[in-house]
C-alpha positions in Angstrom: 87.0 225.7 41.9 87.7 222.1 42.9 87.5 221.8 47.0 90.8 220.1 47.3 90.3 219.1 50.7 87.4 216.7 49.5 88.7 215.5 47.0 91.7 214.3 48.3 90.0 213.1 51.7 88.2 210.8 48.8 91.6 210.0 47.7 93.6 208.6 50.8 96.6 207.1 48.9 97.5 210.7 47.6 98.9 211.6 50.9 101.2 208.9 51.0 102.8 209.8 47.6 102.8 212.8 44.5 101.0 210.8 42.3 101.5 212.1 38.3 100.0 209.2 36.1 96.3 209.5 35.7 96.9 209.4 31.9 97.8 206.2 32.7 95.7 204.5 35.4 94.2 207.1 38.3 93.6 206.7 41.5 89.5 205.7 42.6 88.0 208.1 44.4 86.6 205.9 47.5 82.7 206.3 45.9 84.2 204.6 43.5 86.3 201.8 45.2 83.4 201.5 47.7 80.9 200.9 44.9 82.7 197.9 43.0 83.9 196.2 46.1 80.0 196.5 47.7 79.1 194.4 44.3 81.6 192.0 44.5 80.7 191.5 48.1 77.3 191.3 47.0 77.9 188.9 44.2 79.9 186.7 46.9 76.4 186.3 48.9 73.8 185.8 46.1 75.7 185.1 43.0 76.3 187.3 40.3 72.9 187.1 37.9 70.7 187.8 42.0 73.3 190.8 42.4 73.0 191.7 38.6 68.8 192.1 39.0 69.1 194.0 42.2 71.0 196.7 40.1 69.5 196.5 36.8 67.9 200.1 37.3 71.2 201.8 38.0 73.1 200.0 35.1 70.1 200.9 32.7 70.7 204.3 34.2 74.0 204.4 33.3 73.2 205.4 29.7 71.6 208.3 30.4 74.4 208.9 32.5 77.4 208.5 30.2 75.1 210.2 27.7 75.0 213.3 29.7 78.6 214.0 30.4 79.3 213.1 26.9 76.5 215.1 25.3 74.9 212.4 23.0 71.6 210.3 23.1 71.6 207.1 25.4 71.1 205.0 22.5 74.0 206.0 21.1 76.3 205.0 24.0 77.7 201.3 24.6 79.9 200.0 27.8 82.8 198.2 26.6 85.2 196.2 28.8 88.1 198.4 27.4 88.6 201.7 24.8 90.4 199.3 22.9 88.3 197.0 22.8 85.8 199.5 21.9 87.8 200.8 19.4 88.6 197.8 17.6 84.8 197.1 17.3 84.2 200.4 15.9 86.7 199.8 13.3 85.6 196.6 12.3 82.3 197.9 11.6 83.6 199.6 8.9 82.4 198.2 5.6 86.0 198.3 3.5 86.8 196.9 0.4 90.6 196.5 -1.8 91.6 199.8 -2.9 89.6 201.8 0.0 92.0 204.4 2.3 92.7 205.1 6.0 93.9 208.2 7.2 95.4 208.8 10.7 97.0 211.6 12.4 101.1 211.4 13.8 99.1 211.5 17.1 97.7 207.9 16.2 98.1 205.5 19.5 99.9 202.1 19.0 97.1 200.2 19.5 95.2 201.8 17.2 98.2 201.6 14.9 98.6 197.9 15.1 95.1 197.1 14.9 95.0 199.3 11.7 97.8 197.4 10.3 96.7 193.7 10.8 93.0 194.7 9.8 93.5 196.9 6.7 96.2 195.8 5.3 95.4 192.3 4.3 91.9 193.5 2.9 93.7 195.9 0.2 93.4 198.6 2.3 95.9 201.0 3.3 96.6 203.4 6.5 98.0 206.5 5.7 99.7 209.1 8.1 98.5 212.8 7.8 101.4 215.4 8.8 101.1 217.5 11.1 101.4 221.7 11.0 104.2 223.5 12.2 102.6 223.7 15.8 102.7 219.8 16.3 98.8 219.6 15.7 97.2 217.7 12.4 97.4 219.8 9.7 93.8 220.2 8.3 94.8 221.7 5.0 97.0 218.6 4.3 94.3 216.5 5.5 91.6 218.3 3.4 94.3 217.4 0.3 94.3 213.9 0.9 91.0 213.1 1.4 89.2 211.7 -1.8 86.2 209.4 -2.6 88.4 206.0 -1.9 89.4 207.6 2.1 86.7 205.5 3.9 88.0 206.2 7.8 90.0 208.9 9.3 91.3 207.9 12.6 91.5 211.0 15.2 93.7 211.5 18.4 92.4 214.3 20.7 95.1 214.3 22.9 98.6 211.8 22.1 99.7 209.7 25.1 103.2 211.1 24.7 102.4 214.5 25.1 100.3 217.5 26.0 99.0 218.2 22.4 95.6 219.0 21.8 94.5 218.4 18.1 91.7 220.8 16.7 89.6 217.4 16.2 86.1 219.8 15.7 87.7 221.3 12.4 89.2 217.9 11.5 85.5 216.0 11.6 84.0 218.9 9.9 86.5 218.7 7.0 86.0 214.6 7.1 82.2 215.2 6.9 82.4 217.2 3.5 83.0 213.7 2.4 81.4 210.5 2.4 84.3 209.2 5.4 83.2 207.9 8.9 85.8 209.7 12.0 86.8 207.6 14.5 88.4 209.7 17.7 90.1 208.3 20.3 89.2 210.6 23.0 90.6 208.3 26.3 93.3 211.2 27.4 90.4 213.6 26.9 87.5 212.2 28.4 87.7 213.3 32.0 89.9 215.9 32.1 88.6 218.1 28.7 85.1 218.4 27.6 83.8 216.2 25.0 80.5 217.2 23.5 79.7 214.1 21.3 77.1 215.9 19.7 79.4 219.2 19.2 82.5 217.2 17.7 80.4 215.7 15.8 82.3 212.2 15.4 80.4 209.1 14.2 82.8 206.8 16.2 84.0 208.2 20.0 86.0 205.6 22.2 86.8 206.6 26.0 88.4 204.8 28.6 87.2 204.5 32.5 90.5 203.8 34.0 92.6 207.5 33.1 91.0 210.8 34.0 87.6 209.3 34.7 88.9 207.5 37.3 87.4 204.3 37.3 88.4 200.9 37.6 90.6 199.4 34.4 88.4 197.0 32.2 86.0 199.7 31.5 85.3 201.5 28.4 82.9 203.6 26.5 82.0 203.8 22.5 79.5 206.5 21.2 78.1 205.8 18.1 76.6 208.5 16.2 75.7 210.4 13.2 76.5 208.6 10.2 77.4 205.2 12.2 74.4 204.6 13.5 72.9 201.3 12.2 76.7 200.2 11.2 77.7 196.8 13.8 80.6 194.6 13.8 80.6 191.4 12.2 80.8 189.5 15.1 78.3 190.1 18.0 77.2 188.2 20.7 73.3 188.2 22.4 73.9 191.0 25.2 71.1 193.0 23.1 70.1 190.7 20.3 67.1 188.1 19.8 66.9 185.0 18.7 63.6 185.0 17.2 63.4 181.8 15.1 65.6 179.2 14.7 67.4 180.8 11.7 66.3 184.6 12.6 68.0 187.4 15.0 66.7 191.0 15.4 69.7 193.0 15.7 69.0 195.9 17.8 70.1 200.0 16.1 71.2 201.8 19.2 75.0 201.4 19.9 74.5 198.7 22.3 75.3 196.2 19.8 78.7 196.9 20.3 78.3 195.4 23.8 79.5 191.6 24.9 77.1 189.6 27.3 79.8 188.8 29.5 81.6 191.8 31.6 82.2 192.5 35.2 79.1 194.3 36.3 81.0 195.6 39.6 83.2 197.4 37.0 80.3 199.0 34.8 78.8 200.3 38.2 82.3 201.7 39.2 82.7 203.7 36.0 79.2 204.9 36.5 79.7 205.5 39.8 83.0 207.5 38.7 81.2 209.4 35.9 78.1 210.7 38.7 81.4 211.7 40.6 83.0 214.0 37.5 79.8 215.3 37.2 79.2 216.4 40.6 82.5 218.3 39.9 82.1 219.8 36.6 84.3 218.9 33.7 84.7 222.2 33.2 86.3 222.9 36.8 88.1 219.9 36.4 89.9 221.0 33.2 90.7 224.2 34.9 92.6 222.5 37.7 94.4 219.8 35.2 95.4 222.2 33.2 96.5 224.6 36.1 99.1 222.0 37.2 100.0 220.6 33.7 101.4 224.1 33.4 102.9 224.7 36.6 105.2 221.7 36.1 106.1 222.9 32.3 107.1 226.4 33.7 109.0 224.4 36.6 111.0 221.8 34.1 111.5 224.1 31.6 113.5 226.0 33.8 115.9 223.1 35.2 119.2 222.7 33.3 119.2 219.3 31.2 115.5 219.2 31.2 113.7 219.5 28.0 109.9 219.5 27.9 108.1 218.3 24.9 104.9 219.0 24.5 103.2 220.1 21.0 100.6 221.9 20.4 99.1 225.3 20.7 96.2 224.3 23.3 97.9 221.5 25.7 96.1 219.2 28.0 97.5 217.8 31.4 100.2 215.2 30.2 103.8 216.5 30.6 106.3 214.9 28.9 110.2 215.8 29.2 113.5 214.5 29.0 117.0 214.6 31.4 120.2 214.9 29.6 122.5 211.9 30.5 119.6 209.6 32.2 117.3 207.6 30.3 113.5 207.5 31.0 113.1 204.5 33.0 116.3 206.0 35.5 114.2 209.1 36.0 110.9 207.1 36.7 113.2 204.7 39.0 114.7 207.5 40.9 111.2 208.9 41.3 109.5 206.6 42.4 112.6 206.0 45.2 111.1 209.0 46.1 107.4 208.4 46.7 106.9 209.8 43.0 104.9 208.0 40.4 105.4 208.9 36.7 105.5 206.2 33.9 107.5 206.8 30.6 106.0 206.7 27.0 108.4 204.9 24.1 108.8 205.1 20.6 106.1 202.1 20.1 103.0 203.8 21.4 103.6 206.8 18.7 106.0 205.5 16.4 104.9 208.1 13.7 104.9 211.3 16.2 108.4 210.0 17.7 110.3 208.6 14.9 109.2 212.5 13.4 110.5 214.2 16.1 113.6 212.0 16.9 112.9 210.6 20.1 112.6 207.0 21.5 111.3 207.7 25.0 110.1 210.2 27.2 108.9 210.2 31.1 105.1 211.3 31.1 103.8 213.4 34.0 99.9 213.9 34.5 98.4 215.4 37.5 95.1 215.2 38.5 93.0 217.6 40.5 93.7 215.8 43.6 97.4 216.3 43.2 98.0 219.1 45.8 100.4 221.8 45.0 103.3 221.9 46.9 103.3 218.3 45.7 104.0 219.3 42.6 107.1 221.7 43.9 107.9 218.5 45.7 108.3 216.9 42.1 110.4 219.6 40.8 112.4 220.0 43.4 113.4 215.9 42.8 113.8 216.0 39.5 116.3 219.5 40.1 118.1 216.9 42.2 119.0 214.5 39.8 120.0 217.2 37.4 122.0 218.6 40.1 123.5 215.2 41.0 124.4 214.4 37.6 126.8 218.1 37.3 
């Protein structure tokens, strides 16, 4: 069981509001905070490559870290100064040629989607939506029809950014691997707040995000590369890990960590590090317990208000919450909230065109409580939004 007075003595700001948007940028936990700005600080006295070789053990330790909570190998983990950018550099290490397939899921992120688009497309390529099942979640047996010798990448969402949903990702990279396709998964509203066992999921391509459940600071990112990706590398890369041996000769290193760009904020790596040793110390498993926990209490809660519809998918959900309010749109509710001392941001029809051009709808105000988020904060949040409703009759 998370001790809620610790964590929230770690978390100051969460007294002075109900704070619901960790899938969108969390609060730091002051390890955290206290760890980036003691680099910077340090950086400010000795410059940044001194400050740099007094922590070289702890970011080389950071592997083993990372590869710990996300049950892979350490060479098969590389920072990244976003999950998009880590993303983007899985994709592009793709070897595609004219004629070649993509398959994604409804659940497929806009900036996956666009990245998709202006990659594959002029190379011949095309990106292909999988439906989903009657539950919301990919449909494996319509995936397990499409996939042929030409599908070359299927792009996987664990968890939407517009919703609860949890997609059976495990059965979808086992049907994937009965072919010769790589799986990419996009596991950044997962990876914090759910378990993700690299190794169990078995994806060759994972990317992750610091700033959301994790908790650390934004500009930090994870990519595992395993399985049948190992060896595979963009086709740009830059000498964070590669040689120059001769004057027309490079070795380029295997492990994922040619994925990684020389230049980065070394306060940030050591605050996602820092944040990952503090998830850790918790237990992703207790975590998830106390996400989920409050992800449901505020489904009951809305679902119960008159003119609020809730609408999450899926048959296992995560801790995003995502409803509606007949007669106001999504940025009133997220205005009148946050009037309130109430932060919620609201997800629109470009960051899941294919799930919400489906499903009819062109925004939605996203909740997601963390752990930290005590409970009669959340009844403070119902009782708000019960306001407005009751305002508005």
């Amino acid at each position: 069981m998370i001790d809620l007075d610790r964590v929230r003595q770690d978390t100051p700001t969460c007294f002075d509001q109900v704070f619901l948007d960790s899938a969108g940028s969390s609060l730091l936990p002051a390890p955290v905070l206290a760890e980036v700005n003691g680099h910077l600080r340090r950086e400010q006295e000795v410059g940044g490559y001194r400050a740099q070789d007094e922590r070289q053990a702890d970011l080389e330790d950071g592997y083993r870290v990372a590869a710990e909570f996300f049950d892979c190998a350490p060479d098969e983990v590389a920072f990244a100064e976003s999950a998009t950018r880590a993303w983007q550099s899985a994709l592009a290490s793709v070897p595609f040629k004219a004629g070649d397939r993509v398959l994604v899921t409804e659940a497929e992120y806009g900036g996956n989607a666009v990245a998709l688009l202006a990659y594959c497309v002029p190379l011949g390529v095309s990106v292909e939506v999988v439906p989903s099942d009657a539950d919301g979640c990919l449909s494996i047996d319509r995936l397990r029809d499409m996939l042929d010798d030409r599908v070359k990448l299927v792009s996987l969402v664990h968890t939407p950014t517009n919703g609860g949903l949890v997609n059976p990702v495990a059965e979808a990279i086992a049907a994937v691997h009965e072919t010769d396709a790589l799986t990419l998964l996009d596991a950044c509203q997962t990876g914090g707040q759910l378990p993700v066992h690299a190794a169990a999921l078995d994806a060759d391509f994972v990317s992750l995000t610091g700033r959301k459940w994790l908790r650390a600071p934004r500009g930090s990112g994870l990519l595992i590369v395993r399985g049948r990706a190992k060896g595979t590398r963009p086709p740009i890369i830059d000498h964070a890990w590669t040689d120059w041996t001769g004057l027309d000769e490079i070795d380029i290193p295997s492990s994922a960590r040619v994925h990684e760009a020389w230049e980065s904020s070394v306060a940030t790596r050591l605050g996602l590090i820092r944040a990952l040793r503090y998830a850790a110390d918790l237990g992703i498993d207790t975590i998830a317990e106390a996400v989920q926990s409050r992800a449901e209490h505020l489904r009951t809660g809305l679902s119960a208000l008159p003119g609020v519809r809730v609408h999450d998918l899926g048959r296992t959900k995560a801790g995003i919450v995502t409803f509606t309010v007949d007669g106001h749109t999504a940025d009133e509710v997220k205005r009148y909230l946050v009037q309130r001392d109430i932060t919620v941001t609201v997800s629109q029809l470009k960051a899941t065109r294919y799930d919400m051009t489906r499903r009819g709808l062109t925004e939605v105000v996203r909740a997601s409580p963390h752990y930290f988020v005590a409970p009669q904060q959340l009844d403070e949040f119902l009782t708000a939004v019960d306001a407005l409703t009751s305002a508005r009759s």
